[in-house]
C-alpha positions as CSV (number, residue, x, y, z in Angstrom):
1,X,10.4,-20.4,-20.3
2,X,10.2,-20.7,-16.5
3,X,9.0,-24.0,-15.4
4,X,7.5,-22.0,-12.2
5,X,5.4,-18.0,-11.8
6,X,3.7,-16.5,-9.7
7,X,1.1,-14.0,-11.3
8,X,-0.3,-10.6,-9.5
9,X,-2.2,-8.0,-9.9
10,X,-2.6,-4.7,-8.1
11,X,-4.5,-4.8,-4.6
12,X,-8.2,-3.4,-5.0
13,X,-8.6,-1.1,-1.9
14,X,-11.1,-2.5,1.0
15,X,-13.5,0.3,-0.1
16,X,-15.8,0.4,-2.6
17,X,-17.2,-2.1,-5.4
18,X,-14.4,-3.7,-8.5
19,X,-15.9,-2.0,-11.8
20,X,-15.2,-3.2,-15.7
21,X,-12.6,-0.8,-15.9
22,X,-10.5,-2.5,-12.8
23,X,-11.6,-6.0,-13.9
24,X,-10.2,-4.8,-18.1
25,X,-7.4,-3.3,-17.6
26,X,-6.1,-4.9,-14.2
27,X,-7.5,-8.6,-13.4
28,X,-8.6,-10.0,-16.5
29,X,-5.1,-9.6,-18.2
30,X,-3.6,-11.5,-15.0
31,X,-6.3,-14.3,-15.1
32,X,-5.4,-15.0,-19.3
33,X,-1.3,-15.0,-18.3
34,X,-2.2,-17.8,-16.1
35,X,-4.3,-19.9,-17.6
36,X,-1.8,-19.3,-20.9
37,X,1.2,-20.4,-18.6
38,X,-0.8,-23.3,-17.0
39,X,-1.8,-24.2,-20.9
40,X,2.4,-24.3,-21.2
41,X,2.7,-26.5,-18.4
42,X,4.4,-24.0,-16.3
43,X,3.1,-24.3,-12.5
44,X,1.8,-21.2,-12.4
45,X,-0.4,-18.9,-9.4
46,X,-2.4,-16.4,-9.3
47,X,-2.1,-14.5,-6.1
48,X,-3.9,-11.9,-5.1
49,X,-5.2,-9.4,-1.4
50,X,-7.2,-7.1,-0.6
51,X,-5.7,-3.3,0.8
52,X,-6.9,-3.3,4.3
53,X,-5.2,-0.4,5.8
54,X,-5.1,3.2,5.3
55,X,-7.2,6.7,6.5
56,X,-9.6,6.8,3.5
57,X,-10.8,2.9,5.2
58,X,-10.5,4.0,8.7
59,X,-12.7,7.0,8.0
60,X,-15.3,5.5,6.1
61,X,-15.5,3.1,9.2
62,X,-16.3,5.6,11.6
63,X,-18.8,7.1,9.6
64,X,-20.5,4.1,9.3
65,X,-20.3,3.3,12.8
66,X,-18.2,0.3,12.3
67,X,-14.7,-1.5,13.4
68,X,-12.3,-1.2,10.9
69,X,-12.4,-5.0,10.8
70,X,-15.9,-5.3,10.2
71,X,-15.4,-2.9,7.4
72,X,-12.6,-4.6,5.2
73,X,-14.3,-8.0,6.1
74,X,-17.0,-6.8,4.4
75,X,-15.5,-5.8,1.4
76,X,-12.8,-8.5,0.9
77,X,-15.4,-10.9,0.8
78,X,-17.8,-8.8,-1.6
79,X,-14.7,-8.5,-3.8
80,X,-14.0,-12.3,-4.1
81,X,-17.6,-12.6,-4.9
82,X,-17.1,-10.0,-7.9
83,X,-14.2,-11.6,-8.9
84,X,-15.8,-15.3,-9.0
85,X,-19.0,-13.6,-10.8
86,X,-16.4,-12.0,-13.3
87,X,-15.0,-15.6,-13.5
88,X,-11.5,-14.5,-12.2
89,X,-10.0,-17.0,-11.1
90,X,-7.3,-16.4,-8.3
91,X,-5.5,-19.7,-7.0
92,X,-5.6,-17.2,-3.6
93,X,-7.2,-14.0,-2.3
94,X,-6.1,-13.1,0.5
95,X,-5.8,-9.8,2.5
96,X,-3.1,-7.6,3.9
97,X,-4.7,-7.6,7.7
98,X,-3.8,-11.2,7.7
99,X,-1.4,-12.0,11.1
100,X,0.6,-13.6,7.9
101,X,1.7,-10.5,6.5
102,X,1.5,-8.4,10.3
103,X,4.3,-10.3,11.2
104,X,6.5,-10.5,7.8
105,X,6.1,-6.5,7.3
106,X,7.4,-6.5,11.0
107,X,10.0,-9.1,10.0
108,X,11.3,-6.9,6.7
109,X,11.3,-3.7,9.2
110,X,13.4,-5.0,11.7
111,X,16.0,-6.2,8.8
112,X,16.2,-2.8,7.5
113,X,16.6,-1.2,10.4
114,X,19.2,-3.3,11.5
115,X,21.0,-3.0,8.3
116,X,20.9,0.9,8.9
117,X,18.2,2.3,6.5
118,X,15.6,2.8,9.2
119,X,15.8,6.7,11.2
120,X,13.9,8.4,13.4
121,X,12.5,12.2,13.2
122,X,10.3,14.7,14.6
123,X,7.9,16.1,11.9
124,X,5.3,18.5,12.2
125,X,1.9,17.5,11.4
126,X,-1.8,19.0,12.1
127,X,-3.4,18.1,15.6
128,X,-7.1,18.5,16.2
129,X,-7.6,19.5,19.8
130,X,-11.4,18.9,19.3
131,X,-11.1,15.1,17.9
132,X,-8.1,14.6,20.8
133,X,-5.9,12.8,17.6
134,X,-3.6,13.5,14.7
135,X,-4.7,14.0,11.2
136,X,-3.0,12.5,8.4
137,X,-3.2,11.9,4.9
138,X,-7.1,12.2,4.5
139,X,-8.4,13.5,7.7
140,X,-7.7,17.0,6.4
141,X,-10.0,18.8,3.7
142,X,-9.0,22.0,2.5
143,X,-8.5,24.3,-0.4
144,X,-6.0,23.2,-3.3
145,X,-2.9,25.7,-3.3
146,X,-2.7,24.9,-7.1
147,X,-5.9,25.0,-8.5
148,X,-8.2,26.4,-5.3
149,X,-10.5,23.4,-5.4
150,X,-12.2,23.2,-2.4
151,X,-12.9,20.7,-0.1
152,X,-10.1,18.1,-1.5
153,X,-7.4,15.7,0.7
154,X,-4.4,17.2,2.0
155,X,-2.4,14.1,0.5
156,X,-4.5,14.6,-3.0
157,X,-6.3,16.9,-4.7
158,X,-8.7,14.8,-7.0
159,X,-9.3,18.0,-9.4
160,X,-6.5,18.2,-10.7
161,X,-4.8,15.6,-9.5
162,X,-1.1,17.1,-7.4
163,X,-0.5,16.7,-4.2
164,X,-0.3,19.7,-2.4
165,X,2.8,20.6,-0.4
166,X,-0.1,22.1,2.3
167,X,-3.5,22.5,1.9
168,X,-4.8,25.8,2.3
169,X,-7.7,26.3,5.0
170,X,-7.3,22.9,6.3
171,X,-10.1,21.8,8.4
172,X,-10.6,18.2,9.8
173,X,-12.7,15.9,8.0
174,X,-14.6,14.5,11.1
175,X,-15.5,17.3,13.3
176,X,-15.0,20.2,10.6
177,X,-12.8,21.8,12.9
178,X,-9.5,24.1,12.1
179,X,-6.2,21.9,13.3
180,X,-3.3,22.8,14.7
181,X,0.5,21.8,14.2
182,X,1.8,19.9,16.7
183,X,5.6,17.6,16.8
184,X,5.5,14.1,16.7
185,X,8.0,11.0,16.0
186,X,8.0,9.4,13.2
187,X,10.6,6.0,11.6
188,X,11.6,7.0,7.7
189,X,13.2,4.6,4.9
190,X,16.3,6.2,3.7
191,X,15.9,5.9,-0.1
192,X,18.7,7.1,-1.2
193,X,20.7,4.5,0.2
194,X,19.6,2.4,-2.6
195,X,19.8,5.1,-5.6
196,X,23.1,3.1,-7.1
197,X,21.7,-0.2,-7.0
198,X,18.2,1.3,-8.5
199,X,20.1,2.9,-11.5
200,X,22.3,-0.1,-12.4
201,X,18.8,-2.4,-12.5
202,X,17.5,0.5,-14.6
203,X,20.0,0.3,-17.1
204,X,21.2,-3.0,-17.8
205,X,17.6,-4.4,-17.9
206,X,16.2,-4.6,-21.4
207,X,12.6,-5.4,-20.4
208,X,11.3,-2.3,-19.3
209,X,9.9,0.6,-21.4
210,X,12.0,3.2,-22.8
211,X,10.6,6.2,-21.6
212,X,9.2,4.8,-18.3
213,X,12.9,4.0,-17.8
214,X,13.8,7.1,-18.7
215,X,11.3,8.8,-16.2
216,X,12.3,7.0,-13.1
217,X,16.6,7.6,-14.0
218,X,15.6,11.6,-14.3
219,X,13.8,11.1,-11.1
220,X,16.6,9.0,-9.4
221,X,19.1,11.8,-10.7
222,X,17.6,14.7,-9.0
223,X,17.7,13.2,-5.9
224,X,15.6,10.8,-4.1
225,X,13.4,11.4,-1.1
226,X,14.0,9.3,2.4
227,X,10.5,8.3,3.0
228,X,8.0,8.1,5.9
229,X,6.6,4.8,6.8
230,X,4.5,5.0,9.6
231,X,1.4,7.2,10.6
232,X,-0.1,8.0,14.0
233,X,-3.7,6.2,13.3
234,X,-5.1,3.2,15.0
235,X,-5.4,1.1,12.2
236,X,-2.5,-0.4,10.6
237,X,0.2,-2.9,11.6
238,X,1.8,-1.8,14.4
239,X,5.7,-0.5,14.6
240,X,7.3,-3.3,16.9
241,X,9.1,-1.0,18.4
242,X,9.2,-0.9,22.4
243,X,7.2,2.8,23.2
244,X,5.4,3.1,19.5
245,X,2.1,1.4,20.1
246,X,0.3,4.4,18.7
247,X,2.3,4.4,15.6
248,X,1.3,2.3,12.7
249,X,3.0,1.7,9.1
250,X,1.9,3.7,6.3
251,X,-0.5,1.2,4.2
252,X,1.9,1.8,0.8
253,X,5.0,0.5,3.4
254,X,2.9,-2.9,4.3
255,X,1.0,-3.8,1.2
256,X,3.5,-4.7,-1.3
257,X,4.6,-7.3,0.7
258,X,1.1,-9.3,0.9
259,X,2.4,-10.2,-2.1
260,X,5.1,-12.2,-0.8
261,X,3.2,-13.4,2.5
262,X,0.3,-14.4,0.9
263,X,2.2,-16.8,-1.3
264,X,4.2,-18.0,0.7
265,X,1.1,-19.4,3.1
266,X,-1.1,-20.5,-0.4
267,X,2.4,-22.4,-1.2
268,X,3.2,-23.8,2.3
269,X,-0.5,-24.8,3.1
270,X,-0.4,-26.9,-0.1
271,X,2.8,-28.7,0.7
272,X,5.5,-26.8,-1.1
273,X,8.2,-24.9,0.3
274,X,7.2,-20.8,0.0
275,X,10.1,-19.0,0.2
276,X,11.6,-21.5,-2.3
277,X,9.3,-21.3,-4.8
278,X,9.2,-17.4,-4.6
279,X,12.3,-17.3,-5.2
280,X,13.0,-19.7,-7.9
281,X,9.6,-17.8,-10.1
């Protein structure tokens, strides 16, 4: 056994109360790996952040009439007050808005773009005149092409659960008004540079599942998508890219690595070396 782990668990989203089913089937199998690994000796952390970013957040903001900030402050602290009542005990909750992680997701974008697997393209996306701002993700409601729900997110339909390739009669979700298309820049991950070393992790490793392996080869082997990473909203962390201060990173780009920040700063600030101890876990 490892004489060293760090434990995670997935991010709960800066909007809305934890339940019993997040706390069974999410954070209370996390909080017995630990204390069982502490039990064994093995220095062992449980790390853990709120999601900060992301339209469905900065939505909810405006409609409440507050800062973005004020919003996710809010409910990272309610959340750690959950947790504590639920006795969860994380060595460190932290938060992906932290200038910790800000500056490391900045950090891992400028090594991937220098190593070639960062582009840049023109996509079309819908504009609303009215609102003077693009729409992503959530800020357009419309019909499901699939199974004609209404009034469900162009990025999800929560009926029936598919993401539609375009909503039908999309309509923004502040003003209520019908967008239009209009071309903007945007920075993409090219995926499929990393569709070799994916498939040889897949198959020599003996840990995983059989037919969740199985799943992601089939979906390696037809071909894997280069994928957006940034979004043009106010609230994110920014693209440091000279030019792109209205351009933000696509929350499921960023969070992940709060993982990895918020580690390393619980590990520093108590005397051990982060990146070290990440590493060796």
């Amino acid at each position: 056994m490892n004489s060293k782990a760090i434990i995670t668990s997935a991010l709960p989203y800066a909007n809305g109360e934890i339940h019993l089913g997040h706390v069974a089937s999410t954070y209370l199998p996390a909080d017995v790996t630990t204390r069982f690994l502490k039990q064994k000796g093995v220095e062992a952390y449980y790390i853990c952040a709120s999601d900060d970013f992301g339209t469905p957040i900065l939505i909810q903001s405006e409609k409440e009439g507050k800062t973005p900030e004020e919003y996710v402050e809010y409910w990272n602290k309610r959340d750690a007050e959950d947790f504590a009542a639920f006795n969860i005990e994380f060595d460190f909750f932290y938060r992906t808005s932290s200038p910790e992680n800000k500056e490391f997701v900045q950090y891992v974008f400028k090594k991937l773009e220098n190593a070639g697997h960062i582009y840049e393209n023109d996509i079309i996306q819908f504009y609303c005149n009215n609102d003077k701002k693009f729409l992503p993700d959530r800020y357009v409601i419309g019909i499901c092409p699939y199974c004609k729900s209404e009034e469900q997110y162009s990025d999800l339909c929560e009926k029936c659960g598919r993401v539609p390739e375009e909503i039908e009669n999309p309509h923004c979700s502040i003003c209520g008004q019908p967008p239009v298309k209009e071309k903007t820049s945007h920075y993409f991950f090219k995926l499929k540079n990393f569709s070799e070393k994916l498939s040889q992790y897949l198959e020599e490793n003996q840990n995983l599942q059989k037919d969740v392996k199985k799943y992601v080869q089939n979906w390696i082997k037809e071909g894997l998508t280069d994928w957006d990473i940034t979004r043009d909203i106010s609230w994110g962390i920014p693209v440091p890219i000279d030019g792109m201060n209205d351009k933000v990173f696509y929350g499921w780009f960023d969070n992940h690595l709060a993982y990895i920040s918020s580690a390393v700063k619980f590990l520093n600030d108590n005397g051990k070396d982060g990146k070290k101890f990440w590493n060796e876990s």
